[in-house]
C-alpha positions as CSV (number, residue, x, y, z in Angstrom):
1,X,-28.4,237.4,35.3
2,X,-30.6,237.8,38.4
3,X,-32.6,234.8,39.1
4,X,-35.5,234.3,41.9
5,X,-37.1,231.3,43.2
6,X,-41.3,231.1,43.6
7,X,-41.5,228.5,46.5
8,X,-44.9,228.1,46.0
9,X,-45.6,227.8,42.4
10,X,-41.5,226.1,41.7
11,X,-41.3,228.5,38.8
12,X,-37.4,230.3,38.4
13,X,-38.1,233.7,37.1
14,X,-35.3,235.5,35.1
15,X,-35.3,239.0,35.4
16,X,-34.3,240.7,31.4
17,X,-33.4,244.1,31.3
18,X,-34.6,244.1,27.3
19,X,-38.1,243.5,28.5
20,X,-37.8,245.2,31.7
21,X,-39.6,242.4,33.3
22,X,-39.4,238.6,35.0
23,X,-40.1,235.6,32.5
24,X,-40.2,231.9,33.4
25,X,-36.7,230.3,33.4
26,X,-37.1,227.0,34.4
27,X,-40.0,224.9,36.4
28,X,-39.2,223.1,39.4
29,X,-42.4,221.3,39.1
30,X,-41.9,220.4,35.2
31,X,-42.5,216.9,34.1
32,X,-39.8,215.4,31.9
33,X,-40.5,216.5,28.3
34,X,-42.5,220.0,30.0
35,X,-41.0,223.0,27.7
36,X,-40.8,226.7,28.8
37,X,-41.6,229.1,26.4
38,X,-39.2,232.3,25.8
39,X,-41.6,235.7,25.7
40,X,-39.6,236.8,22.5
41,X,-40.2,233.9,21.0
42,X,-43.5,232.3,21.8
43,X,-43.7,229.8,19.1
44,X,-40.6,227.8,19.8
45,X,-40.2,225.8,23.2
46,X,-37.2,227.4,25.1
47,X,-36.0,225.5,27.6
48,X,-36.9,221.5,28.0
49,X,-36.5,218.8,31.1
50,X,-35.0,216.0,29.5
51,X,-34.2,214.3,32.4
52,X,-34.6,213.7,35.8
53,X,-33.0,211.1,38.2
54,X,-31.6,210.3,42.1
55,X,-28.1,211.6,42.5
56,X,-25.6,211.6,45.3
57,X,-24.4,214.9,45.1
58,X,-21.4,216.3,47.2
59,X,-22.7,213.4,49.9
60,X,-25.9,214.4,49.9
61,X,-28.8,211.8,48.6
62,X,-30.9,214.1,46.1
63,X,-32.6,214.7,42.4
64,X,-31.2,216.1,39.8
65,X,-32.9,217.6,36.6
66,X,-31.0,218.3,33.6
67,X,-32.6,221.1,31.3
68,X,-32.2,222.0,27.2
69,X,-32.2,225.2,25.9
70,X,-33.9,225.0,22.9
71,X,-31.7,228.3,20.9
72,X,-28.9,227.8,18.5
73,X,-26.3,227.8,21.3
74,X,-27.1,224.1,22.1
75,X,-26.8,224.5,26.5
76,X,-27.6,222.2,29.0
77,X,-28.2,223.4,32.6
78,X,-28.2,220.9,35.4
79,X,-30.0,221.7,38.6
80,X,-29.5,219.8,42.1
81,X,-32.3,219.9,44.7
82,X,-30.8,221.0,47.7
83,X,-27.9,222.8,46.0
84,X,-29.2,224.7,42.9
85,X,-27.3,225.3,39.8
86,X,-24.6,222.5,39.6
87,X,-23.8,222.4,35.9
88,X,-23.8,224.3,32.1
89,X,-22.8,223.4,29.3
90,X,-22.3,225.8,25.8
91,X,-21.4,223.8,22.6
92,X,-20.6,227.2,21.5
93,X,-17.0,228.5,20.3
94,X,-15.8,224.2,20.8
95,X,-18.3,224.0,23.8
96,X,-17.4,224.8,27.3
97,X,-18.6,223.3,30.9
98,X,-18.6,224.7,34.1
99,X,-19.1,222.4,37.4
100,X,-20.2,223.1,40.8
101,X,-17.6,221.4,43.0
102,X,-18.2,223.0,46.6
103,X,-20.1,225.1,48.5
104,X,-21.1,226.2,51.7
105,X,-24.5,226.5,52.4
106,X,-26.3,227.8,55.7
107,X,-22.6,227.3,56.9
108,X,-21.9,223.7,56.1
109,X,-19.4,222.9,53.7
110,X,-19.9,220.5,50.5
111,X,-17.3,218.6,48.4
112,X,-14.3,220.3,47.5
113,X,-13.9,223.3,49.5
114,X,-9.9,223.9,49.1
115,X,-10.5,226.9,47.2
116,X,-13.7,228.7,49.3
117,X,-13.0,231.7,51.2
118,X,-14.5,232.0,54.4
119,X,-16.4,235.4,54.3
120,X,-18.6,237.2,57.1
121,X,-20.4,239.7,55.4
122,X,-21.9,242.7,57.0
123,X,-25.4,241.9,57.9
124,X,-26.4,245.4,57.9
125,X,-24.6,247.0,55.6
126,X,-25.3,251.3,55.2
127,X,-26.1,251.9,51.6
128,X,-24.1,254.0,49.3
129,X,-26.5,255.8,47.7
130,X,-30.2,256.3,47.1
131,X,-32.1,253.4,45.4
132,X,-35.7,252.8,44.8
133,X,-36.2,248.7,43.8
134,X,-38.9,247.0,41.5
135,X,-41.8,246.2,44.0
136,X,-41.9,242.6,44.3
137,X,-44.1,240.9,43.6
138,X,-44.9,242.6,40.4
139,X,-47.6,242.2,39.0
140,X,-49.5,241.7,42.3
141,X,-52.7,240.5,43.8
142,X,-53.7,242.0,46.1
143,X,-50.2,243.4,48.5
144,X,-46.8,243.6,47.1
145,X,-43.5,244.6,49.0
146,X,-41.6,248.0,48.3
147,X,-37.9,248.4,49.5
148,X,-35.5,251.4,49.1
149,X,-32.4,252.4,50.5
150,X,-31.2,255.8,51.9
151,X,-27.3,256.4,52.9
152,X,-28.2,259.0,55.3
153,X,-30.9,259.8,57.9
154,X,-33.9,261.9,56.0
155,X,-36.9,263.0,56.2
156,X,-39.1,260.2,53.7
157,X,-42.2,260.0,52.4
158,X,-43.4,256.9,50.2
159,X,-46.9,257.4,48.7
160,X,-48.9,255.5,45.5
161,X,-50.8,257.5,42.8
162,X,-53.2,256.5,40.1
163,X,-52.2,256.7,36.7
164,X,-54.1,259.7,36.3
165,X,-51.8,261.2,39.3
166,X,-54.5,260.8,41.9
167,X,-52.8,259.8,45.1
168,X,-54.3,256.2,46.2
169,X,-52.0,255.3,49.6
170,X,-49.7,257.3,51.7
171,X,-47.7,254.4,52.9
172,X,-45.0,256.6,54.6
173,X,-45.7,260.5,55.2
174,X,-42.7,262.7,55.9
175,X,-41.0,260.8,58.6
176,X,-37.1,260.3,60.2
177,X,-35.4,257.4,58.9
178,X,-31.8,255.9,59.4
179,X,-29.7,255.2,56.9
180,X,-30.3,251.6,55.5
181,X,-32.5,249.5,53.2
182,X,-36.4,249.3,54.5
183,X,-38.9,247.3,53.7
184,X,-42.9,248.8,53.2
185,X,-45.7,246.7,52.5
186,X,-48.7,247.4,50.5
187,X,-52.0,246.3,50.6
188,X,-54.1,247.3,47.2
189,X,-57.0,245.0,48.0
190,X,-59.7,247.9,47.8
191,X,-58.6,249.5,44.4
192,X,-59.1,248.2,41.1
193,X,-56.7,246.4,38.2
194,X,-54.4,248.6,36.6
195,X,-51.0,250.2,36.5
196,X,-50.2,252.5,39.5
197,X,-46.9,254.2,40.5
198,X,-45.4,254.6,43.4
199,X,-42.9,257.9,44.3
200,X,-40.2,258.1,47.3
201,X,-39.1,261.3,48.5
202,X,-36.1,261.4,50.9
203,X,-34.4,264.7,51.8
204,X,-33.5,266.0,47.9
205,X,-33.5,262.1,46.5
206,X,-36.7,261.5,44.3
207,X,-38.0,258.6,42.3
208,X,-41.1,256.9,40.5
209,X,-42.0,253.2,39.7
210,X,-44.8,251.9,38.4
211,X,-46.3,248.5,39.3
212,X,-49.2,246.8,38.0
213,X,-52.3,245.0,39.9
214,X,-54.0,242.4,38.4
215,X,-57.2,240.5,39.9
């Protein structure tokens, strides 16, 4: 499951390989008895906030909102301001749980932290291969972000067609990059709604998305 956060709008999108897109999740900004509505299944309320209350969670003064999902397997998912996920619940098989009980977050520790294993990731880590990610966001109005890796130094070029094949942007154009991941912005406020796909090229590695701009 790969979950993202819109800080702006407090929507939790889920991202469902079925559909090959995002759907709402969950609404940080719901109002107790506020359904979410599944996109297989847009008759029938999906997930409900049944309640929502103050909490001292792992020391911390907070809120916490407990959720329904509204399918046959009968869950419960508790979130914790501050914290995130704390709590789920399946009354499937005789029902099981599964409870936050520590963390470490921005590197202080919560609660019980007996079995947490201090980690220093690498920062910077060199790819393994070549990758071309989902622009995000998608759909977009009107700049999205673009990110790829490369796990060797190559020539790249990174440009944006029409879906006729017409070439839009040239957002890189056969330039030396460094192994790693990159980050390329783009800016699609002068073209017009539609579906447009974007292609990578980096030494022998090539790949296509497509992306969709909506005004």
């Amino acid at each position: 499951m790969f979950l993202r956060v819109d800080s702006l709008t407090g929507f939790i999108y889920r991202y469902w390989e079925e559909l090959n897109g995002e759907y709402i999740f969950h609404n940080l900004n719901a109002e107790v008895g506020d359904a979410i509505f599944h996109p297989t299944y847009p008759e029938n309320p999906f997930y409900t906030l049944e309640e929502e209350y103050p909490t001292n969670y792992l020391g911390i003064d907070t809120y916490e909102r407990m959720y329904s999902e509204n399918l046959p397997c009968s869950c419960f998912h508790t979130l914790v301001k501050g914290f995130g996920l704390s709590r789920t619940y399946f009354n499937e098989f005789g029902g099981s749980e599964s409870i936050l009980k520590g963390c470490v977050i921005n590197g202080i520790l919560y609660g019980d932290t007996t079995n947490v294993v201090d980690v220093d990731p690498d920062p910077n880590p060199i790819p393994t291969k070549d990758i071309l990610e989902q622009n995000y966001p998608n759909p977009f109005n009107p700049s999205t972000k673009i990110y790829f890796s490369i796990p060797n130094n190559a020539n790249v070029s990174l440009k944006v067609y029409d879906i006729l094949g017409t070439e839009v942007a040239k957002l890189i154009f056969n330039e030396q990059k460094a192994a790693g991941r990159y980050e390329v912005k783009f800016d699609a406020s002068r073209l017009a709604s539609g579906t447009y796909i974007y292609k990578l090229q980096a030494g022998d590695f090539i790949q296509t998305k497509k992306m969709m701009l909506l005004k």
